[in-house]
N, C-alpha and C positions, 0 to 999 in steps of 0.2 A: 401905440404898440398893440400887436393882436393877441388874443388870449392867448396862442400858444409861446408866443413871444415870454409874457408875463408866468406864464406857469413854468417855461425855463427857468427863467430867474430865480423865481422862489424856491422850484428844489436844489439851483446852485447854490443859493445862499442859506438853505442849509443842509447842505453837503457840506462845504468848504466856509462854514463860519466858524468863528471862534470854538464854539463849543464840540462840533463834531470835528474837525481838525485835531482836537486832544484828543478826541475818540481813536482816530484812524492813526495815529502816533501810538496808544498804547497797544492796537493792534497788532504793531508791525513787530515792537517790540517784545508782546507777547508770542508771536509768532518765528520772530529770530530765535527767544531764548529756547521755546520748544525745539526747534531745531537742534540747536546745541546740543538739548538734552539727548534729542532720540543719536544724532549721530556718538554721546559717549555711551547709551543705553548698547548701540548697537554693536560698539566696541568692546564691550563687557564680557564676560565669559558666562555664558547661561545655564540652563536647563531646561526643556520642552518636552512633551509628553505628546506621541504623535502616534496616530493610529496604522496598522500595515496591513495588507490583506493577505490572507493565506489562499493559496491554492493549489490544490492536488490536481499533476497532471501525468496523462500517458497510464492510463488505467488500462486494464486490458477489456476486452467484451464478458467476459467469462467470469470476470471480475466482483464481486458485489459488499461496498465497502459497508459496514455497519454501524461502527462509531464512526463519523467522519471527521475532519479537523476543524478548528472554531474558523470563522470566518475570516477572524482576523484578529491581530495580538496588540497590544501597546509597549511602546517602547519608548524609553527617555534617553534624548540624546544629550551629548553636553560638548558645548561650542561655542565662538564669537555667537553675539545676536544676531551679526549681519550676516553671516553664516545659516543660522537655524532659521531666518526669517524669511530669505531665501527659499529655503527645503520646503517651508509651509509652503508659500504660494505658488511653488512649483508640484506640492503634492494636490494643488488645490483641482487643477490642471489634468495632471498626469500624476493616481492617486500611486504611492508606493505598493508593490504586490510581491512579494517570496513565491516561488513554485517549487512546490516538492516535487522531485522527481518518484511517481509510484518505484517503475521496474528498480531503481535503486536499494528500495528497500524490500522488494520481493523476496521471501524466505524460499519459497517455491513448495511449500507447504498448503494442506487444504484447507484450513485456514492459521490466521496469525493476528498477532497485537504488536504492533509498530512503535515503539516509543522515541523521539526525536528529540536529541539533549539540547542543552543552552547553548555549548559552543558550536551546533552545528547549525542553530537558527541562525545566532549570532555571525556565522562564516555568510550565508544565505542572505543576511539584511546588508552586509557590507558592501554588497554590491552595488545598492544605491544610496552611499554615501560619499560624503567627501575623505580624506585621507585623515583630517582635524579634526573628524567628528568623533565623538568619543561613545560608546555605549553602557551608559548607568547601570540599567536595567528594561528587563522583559516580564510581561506578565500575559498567558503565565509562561512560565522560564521551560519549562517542558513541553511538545506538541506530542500526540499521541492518534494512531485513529488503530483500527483492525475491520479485518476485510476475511473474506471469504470465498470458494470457490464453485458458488453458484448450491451448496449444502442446506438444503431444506424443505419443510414440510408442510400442508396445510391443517391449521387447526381450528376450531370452534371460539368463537368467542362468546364470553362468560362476562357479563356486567356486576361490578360492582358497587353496586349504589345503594340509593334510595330514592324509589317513585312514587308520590304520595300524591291524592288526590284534595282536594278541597272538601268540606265538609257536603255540600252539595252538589259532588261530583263522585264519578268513580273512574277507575284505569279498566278502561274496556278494551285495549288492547296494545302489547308494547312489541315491536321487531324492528330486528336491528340489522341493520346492513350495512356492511354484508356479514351474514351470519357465521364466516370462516375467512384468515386471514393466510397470509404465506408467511412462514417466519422465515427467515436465514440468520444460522447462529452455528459454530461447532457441533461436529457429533455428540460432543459428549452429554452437551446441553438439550439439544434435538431429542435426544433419547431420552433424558426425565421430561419432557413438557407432555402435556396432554389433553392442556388447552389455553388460550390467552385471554388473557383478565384485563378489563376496562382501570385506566386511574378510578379513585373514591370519585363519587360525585353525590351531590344531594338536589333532587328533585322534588319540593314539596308543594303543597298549594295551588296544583294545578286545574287550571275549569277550564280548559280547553286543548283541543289538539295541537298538537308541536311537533319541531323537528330538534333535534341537540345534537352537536357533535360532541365527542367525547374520544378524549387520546387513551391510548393503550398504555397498559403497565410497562415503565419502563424495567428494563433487564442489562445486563451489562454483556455487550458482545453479541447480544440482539437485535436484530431489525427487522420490522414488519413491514407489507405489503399489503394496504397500504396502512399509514400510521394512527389513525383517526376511523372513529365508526360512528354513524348515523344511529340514532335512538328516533324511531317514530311514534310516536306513543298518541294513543287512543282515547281521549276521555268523555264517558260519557255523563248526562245525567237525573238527579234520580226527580219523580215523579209522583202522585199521589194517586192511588186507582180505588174502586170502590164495587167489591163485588155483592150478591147473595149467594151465601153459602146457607145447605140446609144444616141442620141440628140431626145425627142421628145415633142411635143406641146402641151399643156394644155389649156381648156377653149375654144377651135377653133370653128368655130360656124359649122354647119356640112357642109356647103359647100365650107369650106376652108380647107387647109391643108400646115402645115409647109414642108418645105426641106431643107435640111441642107447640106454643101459642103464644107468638108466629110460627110456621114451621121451618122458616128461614129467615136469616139475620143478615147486614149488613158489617162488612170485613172493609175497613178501609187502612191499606197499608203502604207504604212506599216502598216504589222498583224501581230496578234499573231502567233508565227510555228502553236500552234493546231489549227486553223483558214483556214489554209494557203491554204487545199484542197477545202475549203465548202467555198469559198466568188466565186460569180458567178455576170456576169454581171448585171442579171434581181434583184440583191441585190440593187442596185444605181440607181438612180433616178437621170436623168440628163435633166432636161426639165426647157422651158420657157412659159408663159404663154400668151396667145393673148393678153391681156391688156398690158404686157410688151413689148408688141413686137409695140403697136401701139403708145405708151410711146417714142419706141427709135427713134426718127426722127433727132439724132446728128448724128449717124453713119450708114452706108451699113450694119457692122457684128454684131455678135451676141456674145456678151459675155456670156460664158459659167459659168454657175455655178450648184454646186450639191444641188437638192434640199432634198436628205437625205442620209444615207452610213450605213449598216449594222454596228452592235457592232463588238467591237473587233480591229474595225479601226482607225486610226489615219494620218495623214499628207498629205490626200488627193493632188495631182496634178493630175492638167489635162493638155494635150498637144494635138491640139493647143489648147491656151486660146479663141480663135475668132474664128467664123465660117464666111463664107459666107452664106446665109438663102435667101428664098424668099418664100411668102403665094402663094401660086399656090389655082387656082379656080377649084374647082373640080366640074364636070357635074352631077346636082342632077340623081341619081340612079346609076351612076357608082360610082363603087368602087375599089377605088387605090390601 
């Protein structure tokens, strides 16, 4: 016999031996009794929960809706299974859809708030039903939109947040686009606005530059153009710099004059990177004043302090902290 001869064999005989034989017996009758089941399942009087889509049509051009209608609504029907089982994989297909009619509900107003009851959904959903089918419930049970007739302004937008930089970083620059939006809302509303405000947001811990979108404040019977605003934000960061600045004397009478030993000290202080070219000695101001100096009769030196430091900067040292100093007499008409 050839191998494939023999490898016949052996998956017939166990296919059809004794023991798979009982297999393929409780199969069939596991598989009759589910039948049974589904055709009394099917028989049964149900409830299903199936989704509908909404959509608003025959808008006019001139038109501009604001709230608009939800997408779509859920509805439970109640029926034979073989009925509702049906609807499913016939919506699976060809999904069920309501159309509102706009001009139906045009008030002919310059603007208006539309509200759409239960039994009028309800008349609107029957049309793709069967005659048996029954409707439970809608949710939600009200549709509503409102609209307007092209009524509105542009205004600035205002962010409401927080932009916080990383400890080794700073917000070196934040703009937002676009920096005005269109609003369309009622006059009455139009009239108090006088600029639109970002949702809360919080931005912290940032070391590097970014983009964020960020939705606008919602309002009731407001819509913006567009809905969302770009946050670009800037960051940059900071850096350690190390200048000489000199030591000089304030208030001296003219024929005195300080001297200082060194006569300039080193300022090492952190700035911003964009900063990092433009901080110049003559920015710092490192001087004592005669009264101070005649004040110090506990020590020979001079302790140093800054008496101001350009923006931008931060955690000023200076090295040495002490000078040596002495008032030198200076000969009236010469000059040192």
């Amino acid at each position: 016999m050839s191998r494939i001869g023999r490898s016949f064999n052996k998956w017939r005989d166990k296919l059809f031996g004794t023991r798979s034989h009982e297999v393929l017996v409780f199969c069939f009758f596991l598989a009759v009794s589910f039948s049974f089941w589904l055709l009394q399942a099917l028989n049964e009087t149900l409830e299903k929960e199936v989704p509908i889509k909404v959509r608003l049509e025959n808008v006019p051009e001139d038109v501009v809706i604001i709230d608009s209608l939800p997408s779509s609504i859920s509805v439970t029907l109640h029926d034979r299974g073989l009925i509702l089982a049906r609807q499913s994989i016939s919506n699976i297909f060809r999904p069920k859809r309501i159309k509102v009619d706009f001009t139906k509900y045009n008030t002919g107003k310059a603007d208006a708030e539309v509200y759409i009851s239960s039994d009028e959904i309800q008349r609107l959903i029957r049309r793709h039903l069967v005659v048996s089918t029954k409707i439970q419930a809608i949710r939600p049970d009200t549709l509503r939109f409102s609209y307007n007739h092209g009524l509105s302004k542009t205004l600035p937008v205002k962010l409401a947040g927080t932009l916080k930089a990383s400890r080794q970083n700073y917000i070196q620059s934040i703009l937002v686009e676009p920096e005005s939006v269109k609003v369309f809302a009622p006059k009455a509303i139009l009239d108090t606005m006088q600029v639109v405000y970002s949702e809360a947001f919080d931005l912290e811990e940032l070391s590097g530059a970014g983009n964020y979108q960020v939705a606008l404040r919602k309002q009731k019977l407001v819509k913006y153009e567009p809905e969302r605003v770009n946050i670009k934000v800037g960051v940059g960061y900071y850096t350690e710099k190390t200048i000489k600045v000199p030591v000089i004397g304030l208030n001296f009478p003219a024929e005195k004059k300080l001297r200082t030993f060194p006569a300039q000290v080193n300022v090492t202080f952190k700035v911003e990177s964009g900063r990092y070219d433009k901080i110049r000695p003559e920015d710092f101001v490192l001087a004592t004043t005669y009264e101070e100096l005649l004040e110090n009769t506990e020590s020979s030196k001079l302790s140093l302090h800054l008496k101001s430091m350009p923006a931008g900067v931060s955690n000023a040292r200076i090295s040495p902290k002490e000078v040596d100093y002495l008032i030198e007499q200076v000969a009236e008409g010469v000059d040192n």
